[in-house]
VEXVEXDO-409883 format. One record per residue (C-alpha): z, y, x; residue in three letters. Coordinates in pm, whole numbers, plus 50000, padded with zeros to 5 digits. Layout:
BEGIN
Z | Y | X | ALA
...
This chain:
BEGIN
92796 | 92024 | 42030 | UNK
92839 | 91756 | 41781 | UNK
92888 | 91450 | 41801 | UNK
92793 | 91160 | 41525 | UNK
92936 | 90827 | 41414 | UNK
92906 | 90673 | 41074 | UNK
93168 | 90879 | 40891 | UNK
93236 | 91221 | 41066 | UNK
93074 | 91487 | 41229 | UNK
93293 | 91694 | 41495 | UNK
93202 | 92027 | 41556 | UNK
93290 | 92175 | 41854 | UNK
93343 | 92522 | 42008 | UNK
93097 | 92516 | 42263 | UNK
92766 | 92388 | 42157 | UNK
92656 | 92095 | 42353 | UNK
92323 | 92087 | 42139 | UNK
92154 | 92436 | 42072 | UNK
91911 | 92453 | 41787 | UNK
91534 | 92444 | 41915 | UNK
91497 | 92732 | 41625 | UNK
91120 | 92804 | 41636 | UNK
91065 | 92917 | 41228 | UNK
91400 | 93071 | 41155 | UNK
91432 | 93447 | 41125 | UNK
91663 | 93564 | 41427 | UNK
91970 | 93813 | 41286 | UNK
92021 | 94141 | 41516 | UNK
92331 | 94131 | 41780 | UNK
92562 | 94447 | 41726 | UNK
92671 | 94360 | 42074 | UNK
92386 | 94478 | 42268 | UNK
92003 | 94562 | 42127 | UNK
91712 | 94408 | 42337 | UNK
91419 | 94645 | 42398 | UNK
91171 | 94427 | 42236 | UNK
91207 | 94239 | 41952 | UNK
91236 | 93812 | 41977 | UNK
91031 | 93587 | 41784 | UNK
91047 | 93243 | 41686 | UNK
90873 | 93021 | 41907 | UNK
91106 | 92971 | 42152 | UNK
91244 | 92647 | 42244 | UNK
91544 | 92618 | 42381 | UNK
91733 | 92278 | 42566 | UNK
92016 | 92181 | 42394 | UNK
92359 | 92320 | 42547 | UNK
92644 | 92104 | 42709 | UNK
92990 | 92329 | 42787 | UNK
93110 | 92255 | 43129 | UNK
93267 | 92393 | 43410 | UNK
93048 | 92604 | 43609 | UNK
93059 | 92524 | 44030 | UNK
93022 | 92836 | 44166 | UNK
92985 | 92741 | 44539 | UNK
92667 | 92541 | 44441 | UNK
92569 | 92849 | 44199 | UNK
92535 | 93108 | 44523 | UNK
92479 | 92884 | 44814 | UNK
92133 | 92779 | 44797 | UNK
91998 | 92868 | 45094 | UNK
92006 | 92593 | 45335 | UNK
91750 | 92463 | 45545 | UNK
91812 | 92093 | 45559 | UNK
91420 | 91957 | 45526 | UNK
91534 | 91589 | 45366 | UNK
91276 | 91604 | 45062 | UNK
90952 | 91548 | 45227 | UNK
90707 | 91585 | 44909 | UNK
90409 | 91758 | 44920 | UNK
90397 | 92150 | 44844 | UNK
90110 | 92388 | 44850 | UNK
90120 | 92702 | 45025 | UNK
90030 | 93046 | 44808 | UNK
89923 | 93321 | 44967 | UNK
90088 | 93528 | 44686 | UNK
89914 | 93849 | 44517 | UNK
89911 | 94060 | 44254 | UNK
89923 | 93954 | 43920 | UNK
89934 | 94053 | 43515 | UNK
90271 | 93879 | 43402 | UNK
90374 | 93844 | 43045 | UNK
90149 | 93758 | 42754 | UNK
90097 | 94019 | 42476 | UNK
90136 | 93685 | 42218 | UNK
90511 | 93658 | 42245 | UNK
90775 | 93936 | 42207 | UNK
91029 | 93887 | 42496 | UNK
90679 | 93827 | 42753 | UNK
90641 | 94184 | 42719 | UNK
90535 | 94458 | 42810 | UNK
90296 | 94299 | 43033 | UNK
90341 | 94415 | 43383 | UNK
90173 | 94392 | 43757 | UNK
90415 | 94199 | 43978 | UNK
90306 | 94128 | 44367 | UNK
90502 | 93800 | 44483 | UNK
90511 | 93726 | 44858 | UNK
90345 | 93361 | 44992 | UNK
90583 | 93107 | 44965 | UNK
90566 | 92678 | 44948 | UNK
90555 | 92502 | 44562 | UNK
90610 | 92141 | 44545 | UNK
90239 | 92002 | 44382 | UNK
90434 | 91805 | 44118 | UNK
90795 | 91843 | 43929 | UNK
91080 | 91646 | 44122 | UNK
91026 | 91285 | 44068 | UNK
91317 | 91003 | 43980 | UNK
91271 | 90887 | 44322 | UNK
91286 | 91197 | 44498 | UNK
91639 | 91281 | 44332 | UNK
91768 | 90930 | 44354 | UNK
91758 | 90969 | 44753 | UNK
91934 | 91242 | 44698 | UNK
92161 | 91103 | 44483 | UNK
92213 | 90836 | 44768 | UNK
92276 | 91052 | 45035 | UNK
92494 | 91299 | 44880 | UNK
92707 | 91053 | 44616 | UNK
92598 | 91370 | 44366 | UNK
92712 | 91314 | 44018 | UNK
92503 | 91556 | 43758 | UNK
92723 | 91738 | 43467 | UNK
92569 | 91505 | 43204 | UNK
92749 | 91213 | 43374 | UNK
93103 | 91448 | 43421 | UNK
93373 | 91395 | 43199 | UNK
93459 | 91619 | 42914 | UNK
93756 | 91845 | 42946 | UNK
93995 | 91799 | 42629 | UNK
94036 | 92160 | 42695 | UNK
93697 | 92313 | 42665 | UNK
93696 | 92103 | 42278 | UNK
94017 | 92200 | 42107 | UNK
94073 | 91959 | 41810 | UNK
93837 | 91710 | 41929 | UNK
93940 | 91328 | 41913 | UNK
93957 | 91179 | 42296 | UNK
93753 | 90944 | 42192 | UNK
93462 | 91167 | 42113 | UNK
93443 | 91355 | 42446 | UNK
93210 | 91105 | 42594 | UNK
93010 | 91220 | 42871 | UNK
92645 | 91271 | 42744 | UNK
92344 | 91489 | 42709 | UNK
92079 | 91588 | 42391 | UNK
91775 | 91339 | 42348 | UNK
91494 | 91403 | 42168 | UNK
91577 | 91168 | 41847 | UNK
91283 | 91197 | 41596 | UNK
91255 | 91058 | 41222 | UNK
91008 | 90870 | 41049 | UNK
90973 | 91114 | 40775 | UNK
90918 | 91503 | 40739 | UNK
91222 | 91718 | 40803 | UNK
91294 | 92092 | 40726 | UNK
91149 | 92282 | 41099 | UNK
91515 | 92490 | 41032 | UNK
91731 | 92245 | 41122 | UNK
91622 | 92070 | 41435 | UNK
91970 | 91879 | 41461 | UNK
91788 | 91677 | 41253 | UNK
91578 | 91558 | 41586 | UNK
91804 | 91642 | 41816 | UNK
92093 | 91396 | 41914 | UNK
92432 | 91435 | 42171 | UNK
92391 | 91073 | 42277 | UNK
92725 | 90939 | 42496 | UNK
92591 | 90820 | 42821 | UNK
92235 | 90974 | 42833 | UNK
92168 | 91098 | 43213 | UNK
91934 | 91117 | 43458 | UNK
91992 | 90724 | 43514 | UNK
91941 | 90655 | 43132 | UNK
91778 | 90928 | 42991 | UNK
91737 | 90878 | 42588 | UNK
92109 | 90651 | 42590 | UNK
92306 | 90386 | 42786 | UNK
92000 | 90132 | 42656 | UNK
91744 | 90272 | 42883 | UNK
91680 | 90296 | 43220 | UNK
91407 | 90453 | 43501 | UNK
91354 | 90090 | 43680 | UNK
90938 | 90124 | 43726 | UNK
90987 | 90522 | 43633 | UNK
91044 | 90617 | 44010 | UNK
90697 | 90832 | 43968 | UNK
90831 | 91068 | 43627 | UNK
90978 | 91361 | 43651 | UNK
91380 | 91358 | 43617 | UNK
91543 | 91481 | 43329 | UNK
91851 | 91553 | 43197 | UNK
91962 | 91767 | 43456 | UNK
92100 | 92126 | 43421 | UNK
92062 | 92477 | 43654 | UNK
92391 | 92303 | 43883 | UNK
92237 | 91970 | 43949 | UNK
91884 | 92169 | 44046 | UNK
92035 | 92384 | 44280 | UNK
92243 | 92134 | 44452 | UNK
91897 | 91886 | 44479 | UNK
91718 | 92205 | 44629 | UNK
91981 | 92300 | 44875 | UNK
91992 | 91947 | 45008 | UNK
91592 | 91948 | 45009 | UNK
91642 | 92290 | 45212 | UNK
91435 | 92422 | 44898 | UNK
91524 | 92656 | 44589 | UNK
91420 | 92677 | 44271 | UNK
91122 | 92943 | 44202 | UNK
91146 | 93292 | 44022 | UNK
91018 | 93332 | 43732 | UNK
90754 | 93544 | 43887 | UNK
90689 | 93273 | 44160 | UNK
90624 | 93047 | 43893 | UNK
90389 | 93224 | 43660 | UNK
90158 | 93318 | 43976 | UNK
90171 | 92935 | 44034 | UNK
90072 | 92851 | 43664 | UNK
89778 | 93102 | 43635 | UNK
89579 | 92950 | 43897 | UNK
89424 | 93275 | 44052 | UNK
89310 | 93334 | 43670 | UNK
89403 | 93542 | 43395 | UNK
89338 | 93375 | 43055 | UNK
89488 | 93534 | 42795 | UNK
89596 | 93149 | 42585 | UNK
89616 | 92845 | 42803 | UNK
89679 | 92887 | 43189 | UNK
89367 | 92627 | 43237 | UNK
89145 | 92838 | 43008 | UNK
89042 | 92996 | 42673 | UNK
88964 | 92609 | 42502 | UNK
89289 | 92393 | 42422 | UNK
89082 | 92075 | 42503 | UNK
88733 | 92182 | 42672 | UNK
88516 | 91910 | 42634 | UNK
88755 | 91657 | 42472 | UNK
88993 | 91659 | 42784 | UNK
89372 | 91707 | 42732 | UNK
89498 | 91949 | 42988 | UNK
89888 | 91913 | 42960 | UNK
90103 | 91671 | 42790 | UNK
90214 | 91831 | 42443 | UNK
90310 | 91705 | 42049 | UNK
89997 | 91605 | 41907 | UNK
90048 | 91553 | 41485 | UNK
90274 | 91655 | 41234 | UNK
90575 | 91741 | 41448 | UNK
90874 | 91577 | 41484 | UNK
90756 | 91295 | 41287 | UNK
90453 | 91199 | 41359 | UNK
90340 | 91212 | 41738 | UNK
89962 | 91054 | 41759 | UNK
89948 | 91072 | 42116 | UNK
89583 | 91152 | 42138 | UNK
89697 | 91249 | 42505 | UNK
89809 | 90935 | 42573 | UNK
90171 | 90972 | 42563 | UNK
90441 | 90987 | 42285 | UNK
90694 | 91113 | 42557 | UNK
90742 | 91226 | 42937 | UNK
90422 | 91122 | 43133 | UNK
90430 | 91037 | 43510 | UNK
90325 | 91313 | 43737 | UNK
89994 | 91390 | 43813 | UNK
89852 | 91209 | 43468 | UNK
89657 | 91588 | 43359 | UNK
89409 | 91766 | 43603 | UNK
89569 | 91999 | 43875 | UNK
89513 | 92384 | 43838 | UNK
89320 | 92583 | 44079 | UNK
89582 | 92607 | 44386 | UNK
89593 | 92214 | 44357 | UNK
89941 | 92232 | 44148 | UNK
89981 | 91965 | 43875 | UNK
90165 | 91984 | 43528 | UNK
90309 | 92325 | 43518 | UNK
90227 | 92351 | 43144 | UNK
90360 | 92065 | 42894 | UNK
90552 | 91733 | 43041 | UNK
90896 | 91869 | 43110 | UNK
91023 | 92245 | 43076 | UNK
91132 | 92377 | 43417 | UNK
91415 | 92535 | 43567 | UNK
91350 | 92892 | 43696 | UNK
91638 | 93044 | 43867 | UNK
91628 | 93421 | 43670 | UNK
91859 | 93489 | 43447 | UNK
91720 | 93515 | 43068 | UNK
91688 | 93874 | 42915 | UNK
91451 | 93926 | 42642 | UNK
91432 | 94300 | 42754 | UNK
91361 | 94267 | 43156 | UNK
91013 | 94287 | 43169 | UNK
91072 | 94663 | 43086 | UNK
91246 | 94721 | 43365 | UNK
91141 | 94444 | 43603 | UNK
91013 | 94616 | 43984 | UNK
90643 | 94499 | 44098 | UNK
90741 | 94374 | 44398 | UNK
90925 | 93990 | 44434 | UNK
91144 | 94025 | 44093 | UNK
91454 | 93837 | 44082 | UNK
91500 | 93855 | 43730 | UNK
91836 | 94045 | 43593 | UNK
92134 | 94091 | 43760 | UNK
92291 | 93898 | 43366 | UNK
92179 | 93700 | 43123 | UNK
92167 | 93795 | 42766 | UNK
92040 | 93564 | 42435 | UNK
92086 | 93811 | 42078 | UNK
92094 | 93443 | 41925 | UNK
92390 | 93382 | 42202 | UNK
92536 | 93686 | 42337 | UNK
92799 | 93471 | 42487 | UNK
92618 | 93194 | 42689 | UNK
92471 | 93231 | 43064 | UNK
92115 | 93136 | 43014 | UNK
91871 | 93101 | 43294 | UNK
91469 | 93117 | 43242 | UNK
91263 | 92742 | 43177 | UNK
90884 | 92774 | 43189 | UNK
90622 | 92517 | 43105 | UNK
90691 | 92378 | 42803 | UNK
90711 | 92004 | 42726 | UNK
90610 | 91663 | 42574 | UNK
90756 | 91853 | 42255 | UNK
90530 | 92126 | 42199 | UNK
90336 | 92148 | 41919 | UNK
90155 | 92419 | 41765 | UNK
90280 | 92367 | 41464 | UNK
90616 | 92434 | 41582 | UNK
90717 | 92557 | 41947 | UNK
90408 | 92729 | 42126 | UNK
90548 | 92772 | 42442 | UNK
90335 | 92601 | 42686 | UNK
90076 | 92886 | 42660 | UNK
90007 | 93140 | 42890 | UNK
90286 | 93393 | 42954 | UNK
90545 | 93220 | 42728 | UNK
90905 | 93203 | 42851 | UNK
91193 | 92963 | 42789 | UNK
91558 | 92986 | 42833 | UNK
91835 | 92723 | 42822 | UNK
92218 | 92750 | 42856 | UNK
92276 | 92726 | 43289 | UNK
92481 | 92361 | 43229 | UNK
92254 | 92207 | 42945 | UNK
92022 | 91908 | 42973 | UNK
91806 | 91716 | 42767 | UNK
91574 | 91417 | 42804 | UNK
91246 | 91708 | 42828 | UNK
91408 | 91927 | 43091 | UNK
91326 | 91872 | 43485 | UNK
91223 | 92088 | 43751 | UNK
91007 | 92206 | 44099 | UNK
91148 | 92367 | 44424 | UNK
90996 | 92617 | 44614 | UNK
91036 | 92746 | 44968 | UNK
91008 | 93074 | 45111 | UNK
90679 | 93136 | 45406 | UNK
């Protein structure tokens, strides 16, 4: 993490901002070798060390029925997962998932406010720091905050994206790019800046869970199999944006030919095939696998949970936990991971201002 005033930069021991590195070469780990090989088109949330609740980590299986959204039942199948485009989607494998309940749009700020209200839940990105966790670290710095999406005006290396990403004091859920904004007449976007904790407690009080990874590919392909975009083989068939991406010169110049610069309410881009909206672009999603770049060699066909660990080469050290989807920031000139197949991963108590998430719920 760092965090910025006008003089000094602190650097801390535990990144709360990891770099969305989607050009940079990745050095080998001498810790442990992935099977296949990792490219660069990953994006990843930016990381925020905390302490990790471990009761609301396991126990997410309660039945309590208090988010009354709409989901769509799958019948489940058998599917090709994986995409043969990006190094840790592979090999591509057949997986059979069992029918289960998907909620037909990501979890809404007005959906996790009543839960907010009924629980008195407080996310991580509104926790206080612990002095401990930042050795060396001024009091005064360890504000409670989360990473924001903080673009310039002018073209930037693509190696460095702290220069668009920002730790910003008081960013939540409630205020999502800083303590100046707000989600008053926002109760129909998808939250943000919540991490793999806050999800889980939301879906256990929604007597919900977060999907598999598996679970949520099936979702996104829509009973098809196109090799690029989940909606077909044309990025924008007759003129029509399908998903809310970057479109421009990225991170500078956004000309929202889709109609939005940032997050876009739900249900703004047509609904797939099983009547699911925005599972590509908008907001990356929480999955609940952990993130190897090596377990689709090893993954079983039937109902995979995803690794028993996580492991990152660029991180060996931090749990990570899948994201699919993609977001507002994608941009084919820098992070193609809102195509078919693709797979994200983000540190298990990160947030950011383009991270939210869907439940699920077993038949």
């Amino acid at each position: 993490m760092k965090f910025f005033n006008s003089t000094t930069i602190y650097l801390l021991p535990f990144s709360l901002i990891i770099l969305f590195s989607c050009k940079s070469k990745i050095k080998n780990s001498t810790a442990i070798q992935p099977a296949v090989p990792i490219d660069c088109t990953v994006c990843k949330a930016p990381s925020r060390a905390a302490q990790i609740r471990a009761s609301l980590l396991n126990d997410t299986n309660s039945q309590t029925g208090l988010d009354t959204g709409k989901m769509i039942l799958l019948n489940g199948g058998t599917f090709e997962m994986g995409s043969k485009n990006f190094p840790d989607a592979q090999p591509v494998h057949k997986v059979t998932v069992s029918p289960y309940y998907i909620d037909e749009h990501e979890v809404t700020n007005d959906q996790f406010a009543k839960f907010v209200k009924a629980t008195n839940y407080v996310t991580v990105a509104e926790r206080p720091l612990n002095p401990k966790d930042y050795p060396g670290v001024p009091k005064d710095k360890l504000a409670a905050g989360s990473g924001v999406f903080t673009p310039p005006n002018h073209p930037v290396d693509l190696n460095n994206p702290m220069q668009w990403w920002t730790y910003i004091p008081h960013a939540n859920w409630r205020h999502p790019t800083g303590p100046d904004s707000d989600i008053k007449e926002r109760g129909n976007y998808p939250i943000v800046q919540v991490c793999y904790e806050d999800c889980l407690a939301y879906a256990k009080w929604a007597g919900k869970r977060l999907p598999t990874e598996a679970e949520w590919e099936f979702a996104a392909k829509g009973g098809h199999d196109y090799p690029t975009y989940y909606w077909g083989t044309e990025k924008i068939p007759n003129g029509k944006y399908m998903a809310n991406n970057f479109q421009g010169i990225f991170p500078y110049n956004n000309t929202k030919k889709d109609g939005y610069e940032g997050v876009a309410p739900i249900e703004q881009f047509p609904k797939n095939a099983y009547g699911i909206y925005d599972l590509e672009g908008n907001v990356w999603e929480w999955c609940n696998d952990y993130y190897r770049p090596d377990y689709y060699s090893k993954s079983p066909e039937q109902n995979p949970l995803g690794p028993n660990d996580s492991y990152d080469p660029e991180e060996p050290g931090a749990v990570k936990r899948v994201q699919r989807g993609g977001s507002f920031l994608c941009s084919d000139d820098y992070c193609l991971r809102y195509k078919a197949g693709s797979r994200g991963k983000g540190e298990q108590t990160s947030a950011s201002n383009n991270l939210g998430f869907r439940c699920v719920r077993s038949r």
